[in-house]
C-alpha positions as CSV (number, residue, x, y, z in Angstrom):
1,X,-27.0,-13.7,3.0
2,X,-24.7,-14.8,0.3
3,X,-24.1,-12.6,-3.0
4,X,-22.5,-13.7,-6.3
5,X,-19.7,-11.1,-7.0
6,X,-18.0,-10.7,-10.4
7,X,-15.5,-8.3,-11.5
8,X,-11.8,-8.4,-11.6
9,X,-8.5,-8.9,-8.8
10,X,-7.5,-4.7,-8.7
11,X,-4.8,-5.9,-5.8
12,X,-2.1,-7.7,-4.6
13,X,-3.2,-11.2,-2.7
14,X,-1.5,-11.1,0.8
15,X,-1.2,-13.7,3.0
16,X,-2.7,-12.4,6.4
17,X,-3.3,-15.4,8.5
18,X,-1.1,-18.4,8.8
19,X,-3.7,-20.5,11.2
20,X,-6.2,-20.2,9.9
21,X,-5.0,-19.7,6.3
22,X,-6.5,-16.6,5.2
23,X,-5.7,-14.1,2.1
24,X,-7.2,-10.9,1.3
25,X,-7.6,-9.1,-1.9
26,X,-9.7,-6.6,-3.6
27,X,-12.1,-7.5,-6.3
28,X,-13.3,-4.5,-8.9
29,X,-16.8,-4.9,-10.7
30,X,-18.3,-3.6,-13.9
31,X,-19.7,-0.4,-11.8
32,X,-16.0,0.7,-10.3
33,X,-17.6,-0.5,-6.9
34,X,-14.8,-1.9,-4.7
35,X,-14.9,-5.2,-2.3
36,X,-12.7,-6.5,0.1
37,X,-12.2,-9.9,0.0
38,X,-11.0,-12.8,2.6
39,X,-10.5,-16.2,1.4
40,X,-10.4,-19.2,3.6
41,X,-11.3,-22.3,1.7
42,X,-9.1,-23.5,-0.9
43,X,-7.1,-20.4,-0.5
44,X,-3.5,-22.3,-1.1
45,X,-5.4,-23.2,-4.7
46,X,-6.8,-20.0,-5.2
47,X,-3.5,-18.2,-4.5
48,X,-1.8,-20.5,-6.5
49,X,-4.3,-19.6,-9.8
50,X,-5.5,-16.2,-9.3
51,X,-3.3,-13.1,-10.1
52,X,-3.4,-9.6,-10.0
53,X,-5.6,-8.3,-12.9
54,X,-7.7,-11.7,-13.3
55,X,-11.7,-11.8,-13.8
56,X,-13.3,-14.1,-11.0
57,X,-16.6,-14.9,-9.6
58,X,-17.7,-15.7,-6.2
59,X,-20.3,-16.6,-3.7
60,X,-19.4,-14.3,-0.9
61,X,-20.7,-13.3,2.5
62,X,-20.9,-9.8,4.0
63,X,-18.8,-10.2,7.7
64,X,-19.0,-7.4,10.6
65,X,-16.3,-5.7,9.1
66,X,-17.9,-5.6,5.2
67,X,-15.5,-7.8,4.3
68,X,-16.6,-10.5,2.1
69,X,-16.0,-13.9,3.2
70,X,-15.6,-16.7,0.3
């Protein structure tokens, strides 16, 4: 099931996959909960744009790990 996610980037972005390209980061919302998040799509872009501290939304899927999945 996909979820919309809002909050803000409360980590560093790391590189943790060269092939595929993957990042992770943590995203904070409103209500303190915490999210861990893997990007694969556009993830050259997004690391390019999005910094430590900066508000975002997503779609996101729930993996086998709770990790989201953008």
């Amino acid at each position: 099931m996909i979820e919309k996610l809002s909050g803000f980037i409360t980590s560093e972005i790391r590189n943790i996959s060269y092939s595929p390209l993957l990042f992770w980061f943590q995203l904070t919302d409103r209500d303190d909960n915490r999210y861990h998040m893997l990007i694969h799509m556009h993830a050259l872009n997004f690391f390019k744009q999005a910094k430590q501290g900066s508000a975002i939304e997503v779609l996101a899927k729930k993996n086998k790990r709770d990790q989201y999945n953008t």
